[in-house]
Backbone bond lengths (Angstrom), bond angles and torsions (degrees), N, CA, C in turn:
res aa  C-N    CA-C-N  psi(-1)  N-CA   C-N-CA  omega(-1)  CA-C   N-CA-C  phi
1 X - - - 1.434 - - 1.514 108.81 -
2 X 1.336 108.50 122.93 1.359 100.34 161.15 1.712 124.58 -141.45
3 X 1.450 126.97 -150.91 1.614 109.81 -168.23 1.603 95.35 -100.34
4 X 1.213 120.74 -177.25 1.437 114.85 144.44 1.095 121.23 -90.07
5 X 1.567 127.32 163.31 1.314 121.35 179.59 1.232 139.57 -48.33
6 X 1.560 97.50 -39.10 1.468 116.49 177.83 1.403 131.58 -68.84
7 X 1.603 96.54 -19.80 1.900 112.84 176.54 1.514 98.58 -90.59
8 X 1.900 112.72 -42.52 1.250 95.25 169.48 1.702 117.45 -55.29
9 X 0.915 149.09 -85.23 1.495 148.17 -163.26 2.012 100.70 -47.29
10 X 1.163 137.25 -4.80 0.911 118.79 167.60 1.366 101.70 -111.09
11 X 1.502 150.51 -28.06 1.533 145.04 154.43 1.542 79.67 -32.47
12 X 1.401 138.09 -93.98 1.607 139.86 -142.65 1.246 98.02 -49.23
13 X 1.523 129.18 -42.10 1.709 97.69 -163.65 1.373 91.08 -91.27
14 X 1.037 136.71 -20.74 2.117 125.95 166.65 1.941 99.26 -32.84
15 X 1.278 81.69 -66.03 1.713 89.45 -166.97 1.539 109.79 -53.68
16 X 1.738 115.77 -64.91 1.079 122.40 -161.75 1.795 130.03 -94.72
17 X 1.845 82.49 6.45 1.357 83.97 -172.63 1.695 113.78 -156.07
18 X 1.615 104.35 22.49 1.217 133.21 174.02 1.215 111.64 58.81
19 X 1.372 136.34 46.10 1.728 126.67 -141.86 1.666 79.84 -134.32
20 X 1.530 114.78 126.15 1.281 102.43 163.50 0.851 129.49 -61.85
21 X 1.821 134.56 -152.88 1.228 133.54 -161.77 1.863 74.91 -144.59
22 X 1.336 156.34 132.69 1.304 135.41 159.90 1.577 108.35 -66.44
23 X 1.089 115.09 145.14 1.513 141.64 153.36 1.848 92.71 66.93
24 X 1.276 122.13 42.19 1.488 124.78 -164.47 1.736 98.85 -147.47
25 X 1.538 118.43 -81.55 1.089 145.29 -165.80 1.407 121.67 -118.34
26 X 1.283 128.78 141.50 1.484 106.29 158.39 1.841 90.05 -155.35
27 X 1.358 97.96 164.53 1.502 118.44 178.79 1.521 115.38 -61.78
28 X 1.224 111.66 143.11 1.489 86.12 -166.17 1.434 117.81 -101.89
29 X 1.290 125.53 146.67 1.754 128.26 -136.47 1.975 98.37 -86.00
30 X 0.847 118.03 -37.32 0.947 124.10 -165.57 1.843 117.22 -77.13
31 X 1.455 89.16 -49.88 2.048 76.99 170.90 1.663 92.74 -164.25
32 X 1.553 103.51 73.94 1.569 125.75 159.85 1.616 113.70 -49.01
33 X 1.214 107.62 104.58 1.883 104.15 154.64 1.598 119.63 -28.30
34 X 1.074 112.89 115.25 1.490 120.21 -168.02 1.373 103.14 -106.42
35 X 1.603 114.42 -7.04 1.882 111.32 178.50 1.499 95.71 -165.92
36 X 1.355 124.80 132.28 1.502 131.68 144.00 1.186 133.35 -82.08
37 X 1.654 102.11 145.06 1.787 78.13 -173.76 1.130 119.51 -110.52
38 X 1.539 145.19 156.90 1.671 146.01 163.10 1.451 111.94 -78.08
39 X 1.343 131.15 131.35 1.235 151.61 127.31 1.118 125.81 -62.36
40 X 1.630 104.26 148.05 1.422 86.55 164.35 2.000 96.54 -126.54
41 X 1.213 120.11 179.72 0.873 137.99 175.30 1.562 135.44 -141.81
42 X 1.556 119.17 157.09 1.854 114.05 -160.10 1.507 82.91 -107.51
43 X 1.646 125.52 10.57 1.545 102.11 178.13 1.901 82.53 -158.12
44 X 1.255 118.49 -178.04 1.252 148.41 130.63 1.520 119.86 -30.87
45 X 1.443 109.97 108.47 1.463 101.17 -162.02 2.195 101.06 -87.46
46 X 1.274 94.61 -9.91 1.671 115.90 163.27 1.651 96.42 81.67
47 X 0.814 119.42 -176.51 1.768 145.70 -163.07 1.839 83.75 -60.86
48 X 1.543 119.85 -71.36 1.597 123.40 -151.69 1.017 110.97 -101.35
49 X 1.990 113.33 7.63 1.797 96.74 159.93 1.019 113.22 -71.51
50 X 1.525 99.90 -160.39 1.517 134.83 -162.24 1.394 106.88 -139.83
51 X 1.324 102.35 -169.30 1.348 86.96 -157.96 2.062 103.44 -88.49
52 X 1.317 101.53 -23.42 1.340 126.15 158.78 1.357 134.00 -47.80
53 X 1.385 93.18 -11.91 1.553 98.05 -164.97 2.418 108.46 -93.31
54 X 1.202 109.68 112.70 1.567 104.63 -172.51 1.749 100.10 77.18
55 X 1.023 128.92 9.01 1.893 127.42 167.91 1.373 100.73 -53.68
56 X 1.553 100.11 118.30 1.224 107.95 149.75 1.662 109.69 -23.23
57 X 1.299 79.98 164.09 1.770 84.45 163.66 2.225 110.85 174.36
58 X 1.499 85.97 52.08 1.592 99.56 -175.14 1.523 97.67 -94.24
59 X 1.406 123.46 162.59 1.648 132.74 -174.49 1.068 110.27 -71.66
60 X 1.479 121.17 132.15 0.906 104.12 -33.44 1.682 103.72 -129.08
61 X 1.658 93.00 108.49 1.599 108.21 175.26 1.286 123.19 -49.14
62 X 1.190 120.67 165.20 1.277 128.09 164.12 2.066 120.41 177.30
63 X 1.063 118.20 132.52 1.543 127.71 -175.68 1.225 108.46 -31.05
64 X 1.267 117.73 145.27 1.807 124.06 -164.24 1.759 81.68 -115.06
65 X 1.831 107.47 123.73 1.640 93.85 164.06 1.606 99.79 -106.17
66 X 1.326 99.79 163.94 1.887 113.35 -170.20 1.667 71.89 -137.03
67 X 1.419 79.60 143.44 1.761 119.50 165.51 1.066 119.66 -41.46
68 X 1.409 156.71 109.96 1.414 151.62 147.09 1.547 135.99 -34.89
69 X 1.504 98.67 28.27 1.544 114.36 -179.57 1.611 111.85 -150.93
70 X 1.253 104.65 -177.65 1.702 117.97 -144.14 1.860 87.16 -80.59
71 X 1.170 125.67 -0.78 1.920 137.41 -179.03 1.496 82.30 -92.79
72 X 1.538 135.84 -68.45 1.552 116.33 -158.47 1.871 109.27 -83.90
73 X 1.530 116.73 -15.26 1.487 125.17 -170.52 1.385 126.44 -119.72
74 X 1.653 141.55 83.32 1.018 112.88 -166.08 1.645 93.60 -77.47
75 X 1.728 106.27 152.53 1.873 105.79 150.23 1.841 101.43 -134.41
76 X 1.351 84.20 154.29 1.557 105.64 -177.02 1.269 118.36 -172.15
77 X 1.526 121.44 135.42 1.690 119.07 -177.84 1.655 104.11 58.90
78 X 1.627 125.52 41.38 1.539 108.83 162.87 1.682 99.68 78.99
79 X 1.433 119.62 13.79 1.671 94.59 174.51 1.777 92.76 -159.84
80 X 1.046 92.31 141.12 1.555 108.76 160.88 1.443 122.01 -89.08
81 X 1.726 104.22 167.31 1.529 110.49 170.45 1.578 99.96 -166.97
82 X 1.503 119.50 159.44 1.293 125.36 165.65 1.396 111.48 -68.59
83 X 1.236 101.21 135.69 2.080 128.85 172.30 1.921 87.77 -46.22
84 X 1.099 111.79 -61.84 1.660 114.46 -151.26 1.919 93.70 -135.37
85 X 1.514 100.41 150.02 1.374 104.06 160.43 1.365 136.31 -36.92
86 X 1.345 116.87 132.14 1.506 101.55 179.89 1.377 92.60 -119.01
87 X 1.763 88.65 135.21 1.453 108.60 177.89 1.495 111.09 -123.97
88 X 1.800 89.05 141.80 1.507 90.10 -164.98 1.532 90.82 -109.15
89 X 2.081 113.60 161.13 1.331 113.05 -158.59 2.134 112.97 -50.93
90 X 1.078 115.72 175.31 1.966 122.80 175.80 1.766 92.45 -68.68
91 X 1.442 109.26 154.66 1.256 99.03 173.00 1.622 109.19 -94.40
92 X 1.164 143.06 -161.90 1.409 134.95 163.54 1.650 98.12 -154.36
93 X 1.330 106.17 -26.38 1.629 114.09 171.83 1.121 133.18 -168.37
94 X 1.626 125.17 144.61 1.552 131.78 -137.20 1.527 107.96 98.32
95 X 1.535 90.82 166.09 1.105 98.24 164.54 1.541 119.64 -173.79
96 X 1.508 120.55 94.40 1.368 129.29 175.68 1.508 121.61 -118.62
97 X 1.760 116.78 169.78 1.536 96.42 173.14 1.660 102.56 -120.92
98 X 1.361 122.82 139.28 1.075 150.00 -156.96 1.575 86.47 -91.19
99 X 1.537 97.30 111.97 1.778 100.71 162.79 1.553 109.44 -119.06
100 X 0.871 155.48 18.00 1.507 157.28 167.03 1.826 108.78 -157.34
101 X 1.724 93.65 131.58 1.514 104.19 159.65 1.437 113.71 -93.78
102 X 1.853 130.68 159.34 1.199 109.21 152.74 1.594 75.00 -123.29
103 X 1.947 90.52 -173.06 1.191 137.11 175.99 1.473 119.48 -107.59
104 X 1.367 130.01 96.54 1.838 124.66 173.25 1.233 97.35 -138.13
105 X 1.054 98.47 -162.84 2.177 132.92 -145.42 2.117 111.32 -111.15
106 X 1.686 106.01 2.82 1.395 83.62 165.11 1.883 100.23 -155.19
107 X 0.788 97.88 -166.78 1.618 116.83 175.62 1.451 133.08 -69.39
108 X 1.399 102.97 -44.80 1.044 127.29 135.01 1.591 143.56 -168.14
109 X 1.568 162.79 -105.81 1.045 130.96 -153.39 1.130 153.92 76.42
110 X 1.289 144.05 -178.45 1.119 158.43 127.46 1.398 128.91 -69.84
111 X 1.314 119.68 61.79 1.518 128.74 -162.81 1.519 118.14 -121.24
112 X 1.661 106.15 164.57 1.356 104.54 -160.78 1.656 103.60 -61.66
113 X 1.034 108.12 154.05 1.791 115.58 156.99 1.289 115.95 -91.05
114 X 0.937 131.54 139.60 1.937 136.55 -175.57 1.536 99.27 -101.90
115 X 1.548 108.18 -56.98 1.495 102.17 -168.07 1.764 103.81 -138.70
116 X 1.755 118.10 140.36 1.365 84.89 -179.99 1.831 94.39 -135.03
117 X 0.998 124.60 -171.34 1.652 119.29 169.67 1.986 108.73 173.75
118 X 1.257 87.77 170.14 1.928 100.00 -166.61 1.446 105.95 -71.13
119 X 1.003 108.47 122.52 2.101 99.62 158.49 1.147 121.57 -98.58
120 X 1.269 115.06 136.01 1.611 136.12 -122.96 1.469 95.50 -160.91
121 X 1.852 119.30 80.95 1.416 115.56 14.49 1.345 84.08 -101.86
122 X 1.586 98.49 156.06 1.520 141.86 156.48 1.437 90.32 -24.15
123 X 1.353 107.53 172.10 2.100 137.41 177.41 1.134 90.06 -132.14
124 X 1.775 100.17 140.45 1.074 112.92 165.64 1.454 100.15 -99.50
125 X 1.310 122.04 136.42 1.598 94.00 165.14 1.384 123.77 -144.45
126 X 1.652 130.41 113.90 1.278 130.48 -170.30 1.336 93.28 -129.64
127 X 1.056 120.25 -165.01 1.875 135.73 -138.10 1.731 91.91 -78.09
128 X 1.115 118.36 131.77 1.357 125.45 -173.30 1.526 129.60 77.39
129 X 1.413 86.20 -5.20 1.663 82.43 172.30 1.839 104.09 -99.82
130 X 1.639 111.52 148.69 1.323 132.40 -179.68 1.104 127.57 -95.87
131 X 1.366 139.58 43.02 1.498 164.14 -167.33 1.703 97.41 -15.79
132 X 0.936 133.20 115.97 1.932 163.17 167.96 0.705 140.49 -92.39
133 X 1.512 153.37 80.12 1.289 135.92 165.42 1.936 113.86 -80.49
134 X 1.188 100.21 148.14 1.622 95.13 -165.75 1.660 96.24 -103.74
135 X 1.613 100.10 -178.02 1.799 95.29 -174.22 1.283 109.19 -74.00
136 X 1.527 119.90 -19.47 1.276 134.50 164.23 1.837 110.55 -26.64
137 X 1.456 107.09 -42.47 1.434 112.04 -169.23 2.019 109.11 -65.81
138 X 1.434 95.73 123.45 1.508 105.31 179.22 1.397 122.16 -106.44
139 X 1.273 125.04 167.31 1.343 129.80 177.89 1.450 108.69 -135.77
140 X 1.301 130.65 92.06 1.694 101.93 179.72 1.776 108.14 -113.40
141 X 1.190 90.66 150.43 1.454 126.12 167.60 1.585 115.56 -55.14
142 X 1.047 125.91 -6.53 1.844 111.75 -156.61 1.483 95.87 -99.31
């Protein structure tokens, strides 16, 4: 089973780019997510993490939020990507390598994940290094 294309690329801009769905979905009026945020992670946060679950957590990290519109998300053909690099803060101390980002709903926490996947290649990251995902980074729907 799978979606069609066309629900896939409109599920993504619901999610990633606040765009309803007509007579299906709509954003919700009252107190709409205005930014999601990226994690990163030293493992697979798996099917029933969170967004907490394997988080980095070197000096001093913290979740990168991107815009909730078609300026912070491009989607097209069933897959998303960030408008611009997302950069996560310089480190100054620690030192792990970040193999998976996800995608959820706060700053920080224990919160749902929407979307998550491998980074390929991995970050190394110790004191001076600036942890990146490029626009290169995808999400697809299929």
């Amino acid at each position: 089973m799978s979606k069609g294309n066309t629900f896939e690329n409109d599920l993504l801009k619901l999610v990633f780019n606040a765009t309803a769905i007509a007579n299906l979905a709509d954003n919700a009026t009252s107190a709409p997510l205005t930014s999601l945020y990226v994690s990163l992670h030293t493992a697979d946060p798996g099917e029933a993490g969170t967004e907490a679950t394997s988080e980095c957590g070197y000096t001093p990290y913290a979740r990168a939020a991107v815009a909730r519109t078609a300026g912070g998300w491009a989607v097209a053909l069933s897959s998303v990507s960030p408008v611009a690099d997302i950069s996560f803060p310089m480190a100054t101390g620690g030192s792990e390598t970040a193999t998976h980002f996800a995608v959820g709903v706060a700053a920080s926490g224990a919160t749902k994940v929407l979307y998550k996947g491998a980074i390929n290649p991995t970050i190394a990251i110790s004191n001076g290094v600036q942890p990146m995902l490029t626009t290169a980074t995808a999400i697809s729907e299929d």
